[in-house]
N, CA and C atoms as a LAMMPS dump frame, in Angstrom:
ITEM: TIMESTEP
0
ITEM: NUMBER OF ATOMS
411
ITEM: BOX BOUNDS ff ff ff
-5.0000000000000000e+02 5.0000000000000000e+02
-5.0000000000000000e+02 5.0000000000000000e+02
-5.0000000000000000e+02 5.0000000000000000e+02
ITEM: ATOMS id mol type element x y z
1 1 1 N -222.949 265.797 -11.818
2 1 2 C -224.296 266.22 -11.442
3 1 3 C -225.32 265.578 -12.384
4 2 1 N -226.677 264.806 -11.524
5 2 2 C -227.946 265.033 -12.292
6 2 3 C -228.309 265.584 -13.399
7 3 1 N -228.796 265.253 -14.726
8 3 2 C -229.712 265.394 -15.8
9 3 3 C -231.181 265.876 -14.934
10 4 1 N -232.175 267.204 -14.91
11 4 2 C -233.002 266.825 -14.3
12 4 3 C -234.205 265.49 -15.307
13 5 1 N -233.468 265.586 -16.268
14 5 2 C -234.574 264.571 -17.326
15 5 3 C -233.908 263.018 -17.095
16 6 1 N -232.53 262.834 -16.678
17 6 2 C -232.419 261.664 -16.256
18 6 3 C -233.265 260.984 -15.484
19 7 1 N -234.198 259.626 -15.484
20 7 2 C -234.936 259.335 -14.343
21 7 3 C -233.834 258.468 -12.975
22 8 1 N -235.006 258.925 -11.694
23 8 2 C -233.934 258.997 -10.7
24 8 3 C -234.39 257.104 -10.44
25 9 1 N -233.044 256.673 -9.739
26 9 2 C -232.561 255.217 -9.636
27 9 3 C -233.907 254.836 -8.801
28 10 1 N -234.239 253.819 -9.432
29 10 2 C -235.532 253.106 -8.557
30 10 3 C -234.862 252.358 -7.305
31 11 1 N -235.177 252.14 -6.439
32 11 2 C -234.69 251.487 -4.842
33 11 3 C -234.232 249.746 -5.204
34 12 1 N -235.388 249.598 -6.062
35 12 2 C -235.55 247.723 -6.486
36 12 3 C -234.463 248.216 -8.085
37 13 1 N -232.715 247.507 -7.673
38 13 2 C -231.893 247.833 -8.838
39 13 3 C -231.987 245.985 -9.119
40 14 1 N -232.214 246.022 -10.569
41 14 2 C -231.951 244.285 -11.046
42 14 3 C -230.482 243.804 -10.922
43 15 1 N -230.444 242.443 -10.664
44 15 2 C -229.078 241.932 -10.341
45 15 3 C -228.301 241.846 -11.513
46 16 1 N -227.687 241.441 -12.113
47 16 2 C -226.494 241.22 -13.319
48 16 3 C -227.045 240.066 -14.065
49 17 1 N -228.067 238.559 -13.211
50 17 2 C -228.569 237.952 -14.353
51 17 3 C -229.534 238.646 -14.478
52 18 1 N -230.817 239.003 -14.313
53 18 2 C -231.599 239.517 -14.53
54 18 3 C -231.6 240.449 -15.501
55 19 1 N -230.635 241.487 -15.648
56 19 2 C -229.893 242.486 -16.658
57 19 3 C -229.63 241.136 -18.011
58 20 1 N -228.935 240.64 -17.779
59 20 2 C -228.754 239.596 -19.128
60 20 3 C -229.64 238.972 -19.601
61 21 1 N -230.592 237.94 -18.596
62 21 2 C -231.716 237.453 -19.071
63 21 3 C -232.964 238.284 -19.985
64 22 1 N -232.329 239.614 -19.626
65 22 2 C -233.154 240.583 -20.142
66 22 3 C -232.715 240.896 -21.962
67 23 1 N -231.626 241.19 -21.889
68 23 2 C -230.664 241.349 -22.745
69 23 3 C -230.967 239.882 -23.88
70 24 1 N -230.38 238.764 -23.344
71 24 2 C -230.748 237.608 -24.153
72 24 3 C -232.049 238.005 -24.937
73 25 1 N -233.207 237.991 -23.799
74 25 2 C -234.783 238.311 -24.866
75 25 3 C -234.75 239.206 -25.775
76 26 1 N -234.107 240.149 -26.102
77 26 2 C -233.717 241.479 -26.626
78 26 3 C -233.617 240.853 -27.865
79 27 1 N -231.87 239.84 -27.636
80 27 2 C -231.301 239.53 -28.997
81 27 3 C -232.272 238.699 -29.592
82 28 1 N -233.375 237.827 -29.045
83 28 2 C -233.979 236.577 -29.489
84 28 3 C -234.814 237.098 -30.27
85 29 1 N -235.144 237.996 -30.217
86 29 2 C -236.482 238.981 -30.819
87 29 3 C -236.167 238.674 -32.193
88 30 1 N -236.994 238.177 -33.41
89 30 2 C -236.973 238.405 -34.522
90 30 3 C -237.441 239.878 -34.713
91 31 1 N -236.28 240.494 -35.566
92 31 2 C -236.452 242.048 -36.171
93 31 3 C -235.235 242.001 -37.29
94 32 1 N -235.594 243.099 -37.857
95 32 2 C -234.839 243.497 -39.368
96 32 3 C -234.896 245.048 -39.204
97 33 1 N -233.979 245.19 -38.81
98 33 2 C -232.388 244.623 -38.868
99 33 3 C -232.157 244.308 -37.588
100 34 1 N -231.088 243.369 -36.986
101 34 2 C -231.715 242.536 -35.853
102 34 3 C -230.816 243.295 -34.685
103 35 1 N -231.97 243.049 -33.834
104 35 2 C -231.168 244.481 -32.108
105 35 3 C -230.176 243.899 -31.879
106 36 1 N -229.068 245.154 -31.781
107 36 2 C -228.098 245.191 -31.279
108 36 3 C -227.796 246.063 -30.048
109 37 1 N -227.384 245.594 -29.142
110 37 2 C -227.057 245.701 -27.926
111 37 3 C -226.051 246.375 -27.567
112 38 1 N -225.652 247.807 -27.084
113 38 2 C -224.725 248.366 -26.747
114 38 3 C -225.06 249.144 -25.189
115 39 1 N -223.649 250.083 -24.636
116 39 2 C -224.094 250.299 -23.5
117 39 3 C -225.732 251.406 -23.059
118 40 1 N -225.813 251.804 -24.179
119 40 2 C -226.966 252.689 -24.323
120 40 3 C -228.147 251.799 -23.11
121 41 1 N -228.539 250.742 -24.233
122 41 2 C -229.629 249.596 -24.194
123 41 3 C -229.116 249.022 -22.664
124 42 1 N -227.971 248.24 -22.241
125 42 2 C -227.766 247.979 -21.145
126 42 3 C -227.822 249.336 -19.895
127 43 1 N -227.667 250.46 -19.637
128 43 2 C -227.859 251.736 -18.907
129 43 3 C -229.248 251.642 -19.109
130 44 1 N -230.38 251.694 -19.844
131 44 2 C -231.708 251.801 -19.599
132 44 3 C -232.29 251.02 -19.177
133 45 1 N -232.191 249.825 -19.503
134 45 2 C -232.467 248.031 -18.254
135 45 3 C -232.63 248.704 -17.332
136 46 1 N -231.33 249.034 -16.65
137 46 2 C -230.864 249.209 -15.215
138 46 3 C -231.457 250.198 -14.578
139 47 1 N -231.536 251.556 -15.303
140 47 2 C -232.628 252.208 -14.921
141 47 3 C -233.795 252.604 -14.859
142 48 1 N -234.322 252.216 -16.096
143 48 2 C -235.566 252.056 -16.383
144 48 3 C -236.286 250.717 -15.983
145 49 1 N -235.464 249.62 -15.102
146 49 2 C -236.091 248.134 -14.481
147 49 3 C -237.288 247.7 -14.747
148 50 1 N -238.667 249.006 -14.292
149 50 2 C -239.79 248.604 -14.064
150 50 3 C -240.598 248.512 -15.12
151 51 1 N -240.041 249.523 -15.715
152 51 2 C -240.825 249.669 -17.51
153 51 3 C -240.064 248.152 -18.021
154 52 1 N -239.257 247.376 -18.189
155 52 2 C -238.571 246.862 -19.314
156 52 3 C -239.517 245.906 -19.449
157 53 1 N -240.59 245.171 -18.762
158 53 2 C -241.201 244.326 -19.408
159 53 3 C -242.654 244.851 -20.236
160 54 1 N -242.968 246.057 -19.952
161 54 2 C -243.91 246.381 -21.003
162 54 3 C -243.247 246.992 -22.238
163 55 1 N -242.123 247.45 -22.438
164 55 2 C -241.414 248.349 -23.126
165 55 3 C -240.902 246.651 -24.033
166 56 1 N -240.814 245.586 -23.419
167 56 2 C -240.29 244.512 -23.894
168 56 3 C -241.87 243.901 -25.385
169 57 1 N -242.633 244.194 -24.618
170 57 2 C -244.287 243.794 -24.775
171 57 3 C -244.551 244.699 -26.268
172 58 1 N -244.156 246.312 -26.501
173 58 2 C -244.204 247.515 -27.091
174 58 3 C -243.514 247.038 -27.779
175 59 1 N -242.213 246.68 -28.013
176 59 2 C -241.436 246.592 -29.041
177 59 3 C -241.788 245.476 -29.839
178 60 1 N -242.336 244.133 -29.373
179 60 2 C -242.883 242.993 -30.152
180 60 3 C -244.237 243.403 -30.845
181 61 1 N -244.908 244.349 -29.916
182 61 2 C -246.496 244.676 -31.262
183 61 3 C -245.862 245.819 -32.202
184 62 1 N -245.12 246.675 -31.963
185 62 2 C -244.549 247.501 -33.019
186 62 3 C -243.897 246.412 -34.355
187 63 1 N -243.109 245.588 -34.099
188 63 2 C -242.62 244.657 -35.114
189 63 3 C -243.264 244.008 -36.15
190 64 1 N -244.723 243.655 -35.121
191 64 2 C -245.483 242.966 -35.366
192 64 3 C -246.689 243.861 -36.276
193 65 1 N -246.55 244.985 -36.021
194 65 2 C -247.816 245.827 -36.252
195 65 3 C -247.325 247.429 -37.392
196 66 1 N -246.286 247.695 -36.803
197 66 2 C -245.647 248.968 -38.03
198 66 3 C -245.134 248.231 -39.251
199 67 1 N -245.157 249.381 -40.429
200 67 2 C -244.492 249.567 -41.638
201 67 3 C -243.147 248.731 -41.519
202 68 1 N -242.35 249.636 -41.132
203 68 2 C -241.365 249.053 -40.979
204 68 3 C -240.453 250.005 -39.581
205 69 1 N -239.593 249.158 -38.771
206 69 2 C -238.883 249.944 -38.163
207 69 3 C -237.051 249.98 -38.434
208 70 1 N -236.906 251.203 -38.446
209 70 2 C -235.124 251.069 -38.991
210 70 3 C -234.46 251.131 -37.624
211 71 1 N -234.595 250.894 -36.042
212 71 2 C -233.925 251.254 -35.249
213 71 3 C -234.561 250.572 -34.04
214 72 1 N -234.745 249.193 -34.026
215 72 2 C -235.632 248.796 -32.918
216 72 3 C -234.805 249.04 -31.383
217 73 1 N -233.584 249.485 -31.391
218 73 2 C -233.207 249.441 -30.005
219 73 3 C -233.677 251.125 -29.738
220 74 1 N -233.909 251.895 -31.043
221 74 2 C -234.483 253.488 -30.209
222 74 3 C -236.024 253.269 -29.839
223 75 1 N -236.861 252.581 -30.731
224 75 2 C -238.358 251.991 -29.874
225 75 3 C -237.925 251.706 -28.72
226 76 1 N -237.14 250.706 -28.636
227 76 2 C -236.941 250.081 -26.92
228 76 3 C -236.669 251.006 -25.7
229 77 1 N -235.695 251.897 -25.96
230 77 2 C -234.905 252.506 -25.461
231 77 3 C -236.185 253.537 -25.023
232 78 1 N -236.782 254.142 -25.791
233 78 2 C -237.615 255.142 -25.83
234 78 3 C -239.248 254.875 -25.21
235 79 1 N -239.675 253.166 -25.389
236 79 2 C -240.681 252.822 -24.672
237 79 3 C -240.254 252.959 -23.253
238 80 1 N -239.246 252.375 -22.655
239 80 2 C -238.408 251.932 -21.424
240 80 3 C -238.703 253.327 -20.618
241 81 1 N -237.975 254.348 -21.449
242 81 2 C -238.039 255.77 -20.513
243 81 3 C -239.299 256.122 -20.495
244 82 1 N -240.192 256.298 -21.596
245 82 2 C -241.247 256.937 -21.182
246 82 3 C -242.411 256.038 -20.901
247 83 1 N -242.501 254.808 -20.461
248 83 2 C -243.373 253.62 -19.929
249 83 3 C -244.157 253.232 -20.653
250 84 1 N -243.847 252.772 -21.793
251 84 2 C -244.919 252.619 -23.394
252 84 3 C -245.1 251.336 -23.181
253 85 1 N -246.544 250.736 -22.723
254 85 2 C -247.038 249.346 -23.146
255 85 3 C -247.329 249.257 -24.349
256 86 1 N -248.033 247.898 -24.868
257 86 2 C -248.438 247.513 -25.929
258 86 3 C -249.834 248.061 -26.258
259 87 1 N -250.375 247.798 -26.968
260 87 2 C -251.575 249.001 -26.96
261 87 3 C -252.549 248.282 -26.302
262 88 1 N -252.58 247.043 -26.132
263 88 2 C -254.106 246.007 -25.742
264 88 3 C -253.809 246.454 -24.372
265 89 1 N -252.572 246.964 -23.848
266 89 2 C -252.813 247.065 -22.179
267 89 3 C -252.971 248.433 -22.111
268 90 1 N -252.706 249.363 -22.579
269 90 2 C -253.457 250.926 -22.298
270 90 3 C -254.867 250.866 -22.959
271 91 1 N -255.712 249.923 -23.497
272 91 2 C -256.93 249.827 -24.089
273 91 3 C -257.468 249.148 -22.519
274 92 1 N -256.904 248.37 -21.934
275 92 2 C -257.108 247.528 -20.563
276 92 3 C -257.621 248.856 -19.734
277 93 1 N -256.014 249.3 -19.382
278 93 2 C -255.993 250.42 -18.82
279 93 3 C -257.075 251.49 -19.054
280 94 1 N -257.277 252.009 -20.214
281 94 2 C -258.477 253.271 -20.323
282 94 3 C -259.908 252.481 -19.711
283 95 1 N -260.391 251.443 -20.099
284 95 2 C -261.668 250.737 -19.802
285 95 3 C -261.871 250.521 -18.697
286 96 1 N -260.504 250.343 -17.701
287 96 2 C -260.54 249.968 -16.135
288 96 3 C -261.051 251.377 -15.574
289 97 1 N -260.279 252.424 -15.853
290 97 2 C -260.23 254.063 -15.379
291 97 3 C -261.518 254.492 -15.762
292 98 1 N -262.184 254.41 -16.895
293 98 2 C -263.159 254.697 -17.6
294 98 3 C -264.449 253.78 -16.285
295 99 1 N -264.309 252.325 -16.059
296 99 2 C -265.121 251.79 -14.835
297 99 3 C -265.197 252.111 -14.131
298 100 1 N -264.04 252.632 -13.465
299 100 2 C -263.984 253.143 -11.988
300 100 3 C -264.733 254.392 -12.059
301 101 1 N -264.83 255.345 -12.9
302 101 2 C -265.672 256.837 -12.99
303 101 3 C -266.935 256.436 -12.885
304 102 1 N -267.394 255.505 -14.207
305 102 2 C -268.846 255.438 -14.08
306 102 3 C -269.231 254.06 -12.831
307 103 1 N -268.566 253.788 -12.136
308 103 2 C -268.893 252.854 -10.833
309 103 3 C -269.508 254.149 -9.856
310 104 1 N -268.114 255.277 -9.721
311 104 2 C -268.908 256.26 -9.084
312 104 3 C -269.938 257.123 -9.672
313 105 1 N -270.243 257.217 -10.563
314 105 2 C -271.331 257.772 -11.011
315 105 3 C -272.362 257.294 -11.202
316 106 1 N -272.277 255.685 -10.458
317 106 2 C -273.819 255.091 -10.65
318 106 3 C -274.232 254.715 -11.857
319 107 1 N -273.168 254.751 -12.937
320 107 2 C -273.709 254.308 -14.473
321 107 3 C -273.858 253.114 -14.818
322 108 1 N -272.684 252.137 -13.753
323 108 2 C -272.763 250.742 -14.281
324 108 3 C -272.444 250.455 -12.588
325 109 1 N -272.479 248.965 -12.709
326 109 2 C -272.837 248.01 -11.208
327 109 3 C -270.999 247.39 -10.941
328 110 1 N -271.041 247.259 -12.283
329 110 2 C -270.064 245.752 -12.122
330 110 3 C -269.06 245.565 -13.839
331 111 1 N -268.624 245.091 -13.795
332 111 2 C -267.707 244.786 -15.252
333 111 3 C -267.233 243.26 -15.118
334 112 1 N -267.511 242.526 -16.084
335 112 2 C -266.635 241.33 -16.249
336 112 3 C -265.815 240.608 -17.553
337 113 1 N -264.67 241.076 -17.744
338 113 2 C -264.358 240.861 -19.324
339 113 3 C -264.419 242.315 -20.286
340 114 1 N -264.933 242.11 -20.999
341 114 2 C -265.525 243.26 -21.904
342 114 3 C -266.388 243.605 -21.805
343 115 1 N -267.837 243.158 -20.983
344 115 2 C -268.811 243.899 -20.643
345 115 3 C -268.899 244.326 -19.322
346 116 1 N -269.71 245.465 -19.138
347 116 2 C -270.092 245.893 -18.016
348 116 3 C -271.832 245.687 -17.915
349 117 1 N -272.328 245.785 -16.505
350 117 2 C -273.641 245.802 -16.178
351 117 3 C -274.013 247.207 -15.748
352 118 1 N -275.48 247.382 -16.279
353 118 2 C -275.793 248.68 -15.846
354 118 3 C -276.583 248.727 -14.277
355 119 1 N -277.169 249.689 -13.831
356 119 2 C -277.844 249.48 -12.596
357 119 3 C -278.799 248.372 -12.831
358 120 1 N -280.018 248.649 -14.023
359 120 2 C -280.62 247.83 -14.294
360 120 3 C -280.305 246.191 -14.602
361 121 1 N -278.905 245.519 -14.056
362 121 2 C -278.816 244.17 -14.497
363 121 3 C -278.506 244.251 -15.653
364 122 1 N -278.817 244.88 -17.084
365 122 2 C -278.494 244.831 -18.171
366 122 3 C -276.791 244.528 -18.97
367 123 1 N -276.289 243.672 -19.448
368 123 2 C -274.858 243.259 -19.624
369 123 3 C -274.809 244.159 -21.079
370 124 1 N -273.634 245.468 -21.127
371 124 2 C -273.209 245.906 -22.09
372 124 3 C -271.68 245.83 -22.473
373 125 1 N -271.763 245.476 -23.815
374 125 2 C -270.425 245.727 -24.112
375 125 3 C -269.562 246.988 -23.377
376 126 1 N -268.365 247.423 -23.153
377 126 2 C -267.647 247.887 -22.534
378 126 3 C -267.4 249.141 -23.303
379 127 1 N -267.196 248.956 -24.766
380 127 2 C -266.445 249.855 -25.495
381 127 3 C -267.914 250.592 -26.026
382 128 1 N -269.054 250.069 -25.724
383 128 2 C -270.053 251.119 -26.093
384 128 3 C -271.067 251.867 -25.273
385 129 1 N -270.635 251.394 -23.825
386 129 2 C -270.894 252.224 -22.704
387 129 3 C -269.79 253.174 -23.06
388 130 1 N -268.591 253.338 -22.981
389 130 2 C -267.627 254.487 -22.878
390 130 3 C -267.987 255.762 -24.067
391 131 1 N -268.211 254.674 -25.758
392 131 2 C -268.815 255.796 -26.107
393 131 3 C -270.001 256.146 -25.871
394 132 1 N -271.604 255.533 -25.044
395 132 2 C -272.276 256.011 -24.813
396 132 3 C -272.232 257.242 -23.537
397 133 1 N -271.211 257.131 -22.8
398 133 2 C -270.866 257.917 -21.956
399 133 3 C -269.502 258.501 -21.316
400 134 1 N -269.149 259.023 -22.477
401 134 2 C -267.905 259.958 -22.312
402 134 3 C -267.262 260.48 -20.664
403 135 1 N -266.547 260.006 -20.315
404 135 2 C -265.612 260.203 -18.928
405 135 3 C -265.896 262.095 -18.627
406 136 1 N -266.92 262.283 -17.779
407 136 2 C -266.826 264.114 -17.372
408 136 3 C -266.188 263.812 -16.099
409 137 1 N -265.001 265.438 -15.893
410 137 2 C -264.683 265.296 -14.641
411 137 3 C -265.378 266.149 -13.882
């Protein structure tokens, strides 16, 4: 029987290279102490498919960006299940969600890049419309 915390099998299952090609990038990764690959790491590929390339993305800015990590296949393992991008794409992500509110609220026109336009034509940075106007639901 089902884990209800197991996640359930996505329809799109990756083929056996795809699983390896995946695996290969894993080992190529410079880290200290360097990933090792057991069935753990291969079972979450397979089920976790859709996450593995941001969870792939997460584990290179963590390397790149933490103290230190003693266990890079539990980052992996643990981005994979719970869908952890890198942070520049949930910063993407909040600014897009954050547009779409104030599009309907008439606050801004348009966005291109990092700025947005207000009704008035005016081109503002992105990140100081959001704090000039905090997301109400």
């Amino acid at each position: 029987m089902r884990s209800l915390l197991e996640p359930i099998e996505k329809s799109i299952q990756p083929s056996n290279q795809e699983v390896q090609e995946v695996l290969q990038q894993l080992r190529d990764i410079p880290c200290t102490p360097q990933f090792r690959l057991n069935a753990e790491i291969q079972r979450t590929v397979r089920r976790c498919w859709a996450n593995v390339p941001g969870a792939i993305a997460y584990l290179k800015e963590a390397i790149r960006t933490w103290k230190g990590i003693k266990s890079p296949e539990a980052v992996f393992v643990a981005a994979c299940k719970e869908g952890r991008k890198p942070e520049s794409a949930q910063v993407k992500s909040a600014a897009k969600d954050w547009f779409e509110w104030a599009r309907k609220n008439r606050i801004v026109i348009a966005m291109s890049g990092e700025v947005v336009y207000t009704q008035e034509g005016q081109a503002v940075a992105v990140a100081e419309m959001m704090r000039r106007f905090p997301v109400k639901e």
